[in-house]
C-alpha positions in Angstrom: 2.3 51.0 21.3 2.3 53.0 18.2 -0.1 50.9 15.9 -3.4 52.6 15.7 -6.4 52.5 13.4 -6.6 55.4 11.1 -8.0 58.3 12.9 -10.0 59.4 10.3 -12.0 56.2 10.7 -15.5 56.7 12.3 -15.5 54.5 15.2 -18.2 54.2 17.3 -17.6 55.0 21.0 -20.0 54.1 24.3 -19.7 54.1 28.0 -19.6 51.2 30.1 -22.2 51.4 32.8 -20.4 49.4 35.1 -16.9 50.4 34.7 -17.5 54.0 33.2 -14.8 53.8 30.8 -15.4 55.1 27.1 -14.6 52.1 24.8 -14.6 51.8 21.2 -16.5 49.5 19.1 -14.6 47.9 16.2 -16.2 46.3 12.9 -15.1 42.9 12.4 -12.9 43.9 9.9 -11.5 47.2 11.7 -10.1 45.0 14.6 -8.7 42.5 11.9 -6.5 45.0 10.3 -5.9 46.1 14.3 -4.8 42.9 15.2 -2.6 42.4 12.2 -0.8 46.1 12.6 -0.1 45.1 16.0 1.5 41.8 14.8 3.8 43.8 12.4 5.0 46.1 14.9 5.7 43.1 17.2 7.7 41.6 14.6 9.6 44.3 13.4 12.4 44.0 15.1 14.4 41.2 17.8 14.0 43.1 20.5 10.4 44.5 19.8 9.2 40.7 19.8 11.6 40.0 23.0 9.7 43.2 24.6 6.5 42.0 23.8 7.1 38.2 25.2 8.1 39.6 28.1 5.6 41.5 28.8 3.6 38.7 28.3 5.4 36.7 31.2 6.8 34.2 28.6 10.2 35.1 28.7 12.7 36.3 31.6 15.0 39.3 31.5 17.9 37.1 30.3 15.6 35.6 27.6 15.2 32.5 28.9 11.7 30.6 29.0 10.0 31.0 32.6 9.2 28.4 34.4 5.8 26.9 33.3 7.3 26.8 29.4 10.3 24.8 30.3 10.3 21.0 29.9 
């Protein structure tokens, strides 16, 4: 995925103690304007959109609904 926050934002980072992973910690409005950039990349194009419902197990290759979202 190419949307991003702007690097030159000062984001917080911490380690999990559980999982060990480095995560960053987003102000309310910093994942707002993440969440929105990622909508507008999904939307930018047909197939971008048909990628992305895919992925999300919505869709089949042929673009048909999957099972459970069929009447």
């Amino acid at each position: 995925m190419k949307h991003r926050l702007d690097p030159s934002v000062a984001l917080k980072e911490t380690t999990t103690a559980l999982s060990g992973r480095t995560e960053r910690l987003l102000t309310p409005d910093q994942r707002r304007a993440d969440i929105k950039a990622f909508g507008r990349e999904i939307r930018d194009s047909k197939q971008s959109a048909a990628d992305f419902l895919r992925r999300a197990g919505l869709i089949d290759e042929s673009g048909q609904l999957t099972d459970p979202y069929r009447r």
